[in-house]
Residue, then its C-alpha position, 0 to 999 in steps of 0.5 A: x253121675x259118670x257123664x260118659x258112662x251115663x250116655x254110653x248106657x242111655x244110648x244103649x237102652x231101650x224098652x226092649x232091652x229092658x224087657x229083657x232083662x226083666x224077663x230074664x229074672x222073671x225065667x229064672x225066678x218065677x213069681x218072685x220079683x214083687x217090686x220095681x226094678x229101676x231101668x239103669x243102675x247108678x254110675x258113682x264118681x271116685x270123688x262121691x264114692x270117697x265121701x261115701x266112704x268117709x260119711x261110712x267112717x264118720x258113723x262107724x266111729x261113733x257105732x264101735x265107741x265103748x258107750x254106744x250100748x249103754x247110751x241106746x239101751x233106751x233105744x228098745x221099745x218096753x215090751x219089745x226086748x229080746x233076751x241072749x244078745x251076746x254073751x261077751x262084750x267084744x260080740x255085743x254088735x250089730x251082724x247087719x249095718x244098712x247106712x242110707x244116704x240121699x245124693x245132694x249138692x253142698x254150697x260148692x255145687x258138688x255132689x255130697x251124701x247126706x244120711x237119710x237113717x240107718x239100720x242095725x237090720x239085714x237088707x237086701x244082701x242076697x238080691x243085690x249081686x244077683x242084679x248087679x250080674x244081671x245088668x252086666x248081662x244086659x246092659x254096657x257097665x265097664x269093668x272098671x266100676x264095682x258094685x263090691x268093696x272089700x271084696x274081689x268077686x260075688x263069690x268071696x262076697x258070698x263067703x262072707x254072707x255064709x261065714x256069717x249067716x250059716x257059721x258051723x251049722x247045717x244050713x237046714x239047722x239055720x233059717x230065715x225068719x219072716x212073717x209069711x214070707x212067700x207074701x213079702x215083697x222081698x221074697x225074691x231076696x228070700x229065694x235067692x238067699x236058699x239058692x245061695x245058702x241053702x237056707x228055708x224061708x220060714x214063717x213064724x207060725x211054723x215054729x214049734x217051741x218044746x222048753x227052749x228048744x225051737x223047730x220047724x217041719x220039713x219033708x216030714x221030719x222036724x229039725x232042731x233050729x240052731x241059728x235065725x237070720x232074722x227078717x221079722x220086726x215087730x212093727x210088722x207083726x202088729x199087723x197081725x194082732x190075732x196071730x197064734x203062734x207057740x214061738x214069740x220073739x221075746x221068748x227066752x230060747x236056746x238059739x243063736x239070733x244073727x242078727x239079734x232082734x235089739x240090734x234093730x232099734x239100737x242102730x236106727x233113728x234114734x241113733x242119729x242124734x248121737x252122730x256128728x259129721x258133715x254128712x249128717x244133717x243136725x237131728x234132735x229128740x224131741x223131747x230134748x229140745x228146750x226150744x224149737x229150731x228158728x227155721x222150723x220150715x227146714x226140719x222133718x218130723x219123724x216118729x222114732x217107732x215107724x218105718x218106710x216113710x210111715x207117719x213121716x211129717x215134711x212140713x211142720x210148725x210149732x203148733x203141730x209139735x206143741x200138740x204132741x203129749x209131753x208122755x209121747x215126744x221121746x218118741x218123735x225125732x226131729x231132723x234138719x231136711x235133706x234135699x235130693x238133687x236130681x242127678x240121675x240122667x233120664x230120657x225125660x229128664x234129671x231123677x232124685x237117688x238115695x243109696x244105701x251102704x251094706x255092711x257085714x260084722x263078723x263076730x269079735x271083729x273090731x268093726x263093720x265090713x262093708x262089702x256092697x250097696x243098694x240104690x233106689x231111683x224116684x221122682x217123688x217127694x221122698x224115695x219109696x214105692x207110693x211117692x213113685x206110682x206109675x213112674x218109669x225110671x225109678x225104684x230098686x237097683x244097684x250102685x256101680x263105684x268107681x273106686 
């Protein structure tokens, strides 16, 4: 989206280059990288930086307000309420903010972030300096653009993430929860957060439970679990419906969540009705609605409770929405559709881009922290792996600002 900087990469890359690159992570991780990884990071004018961070405001301002808790108490599923979210109110927040924004064009003709969802969840924090470096390494990105905020260098940004994640403890007292985690396709994020942290990826099922104590093995010895960075929810665990386990997530323990399980459904699809800013398209419950949009053909139908683009409707109308029980339509949002604008400068042509803002919140901070960013390429109908098969020039990456 920087024009110079744009030519002077394309005119840079090739296969060949790119094979590199790969191959690097491939060396330095082994069998860890389980995704795609997009040919060029995204080059970000000052003035769509601006507006990012003025979108960011927009929504942080409504997150920090003193009803935000109560008004999405409703947001957790029954059954799905985890207990001990924190014991005081100034510590009752989300530790992890991930704000997704496609990149569009306003009626002006210039670029503007419109949000797509947003989620109170850790992403990929770990992965994301580690590629950023990784570009640098292969590829012409001027030093003037920074795929950080707030933050001087992947070190201090690093500081944070400890600080946050491990606190006090000895890392081996703190570990990533996941649902067989060496079969995710994250789990390169998963390794580099043990390299970075030095803390165990570990499956639930490995969890020994004794009252409100939890443990898990290592090297023979069985370690007192203090805190949990959690990378688990529950919709994944449905698919799993016969899995014994000794540890459930609503379980009543003595642990220190970071970030704690409810966060994951308050700060996500059902919060976009609670937002008003020119940066995020209009979005109603629909069980809210008394009646439908005039230009229906202009919203998206989401189910509140799925995720990665499952169940997503793009083109709906009346009688699809009528069909809906009256006892399930709290659980479908409907939202006004956001066109991507293809921006991104291919050999073959223009790609669609979405990038998502990384945000950290320390303990009895008055807000979020943003500290980085992760972009996803496509030339599909919507971002994600399925609408990009056999695609080059798509998928994961990272976002340089000029700031």
């Amino acid at each position: 989206m920087i024009q110079s900087v744009r030519q002077t990469y394309n005119q840079a890359f090739s296969p060949e280059r790119y094979r590199a690159f790969l191959d690097a992570i491939h060396a330095d991780l082994p069998g860890q990288l389980d995704f795609r990884v997009a040919e060029t990071p995204v080059f970000v004018p000052k003035s769509l930086t601006d507006k990012l961070l003025a979108a960011c405001d927009d929504i942080v301002n409504v997150i920090t307000g003193e009803q935000f808790t109560e008004l999405t108490e409703k947001a957790i599923p029954a059954g799905q309420r985890v207990p001990n979210e924190q014991p005081d109110d100034l510590s009752n927040h989300t530790q992890f903010m991930a704000i997704d924004f496609a990149i569009c064009r306003d009626e002006q003709g210039e670029l503007t972030p419109q949000l797509i969802e947003l989620q109170g969840f850790p992403s990929m924090y770990a992965f994301q300096p580690y590629i950023a470096d990784q570009f640098r390494a292969h590829f012409p990105i001027p030093d003037n653009l920074s795929h950080l905020f707030n933050v001087d260098s992947n070190d201090t940004y690093l500081q944070h993430l400890r600080r946050l994640i491990v606190g006090l403890c000895d890392p081996e007292e703190v570990i990533l929860l996941e649902i067989f985690p060496e079969k995710q396709k994250t789990r390169i994020d998963f390794a580099l957060t043990k390299r970075y942290l030095g803390i165990d990826a570990v499956c639930l099922t490995k969890i020994k439970k004794q009252d409100r104590k939890l443990y898990y093995e290592k090297d023979g010895r069985l370690i007192h679990i203090k805190r949990i960075y959690n990378r688990l929810i529950f919709d994944d665990l449905q698919n799993f419906p016969d899995l014994q386990t000794e540890f459930t997530l609503t379980d009543d323990v003595d642990v220190e969540w970071v970030g704690h399980p409810n966060w994951f459904f308050r700060i996500s699809k059902y919060t976009l009705p609670l937002l008003n800013s020119p940066y995020v398209p209009p979005s109603y419950y629909l069980s809210s609605l008394v009646e439908y949009p005039a230009d229906l053909d202009n919203y998206v139908l989401k189910p509140l409770y799925s995720f990665a683009g499952s169940g997503v409707k793009l083109s709906i109308s009346s009688a699809d929405l009528d069909a809906i029980p009256e006892s399930e339509r709290h659980n479908y949002l409907l939202q006004r559709k956001v066109r991507y604008e293809p921006v991104i400068q291919a050999p073959d042509g223009l790609i669609k881009c979405e990038i998502r803002m990384l945000f950290v919140w320390h303990k009895r901070e008055p807000r979020p922290l943003l500290l980085t960013n992760l972009a996803r390429l496509s030339r599909g109908e919507m971002i994600g792996v399925r609408f990009n098969k056999d695609f080059d020039w798509v998928g994961g990456t990272v976002g340089f600002f000029e700031q």
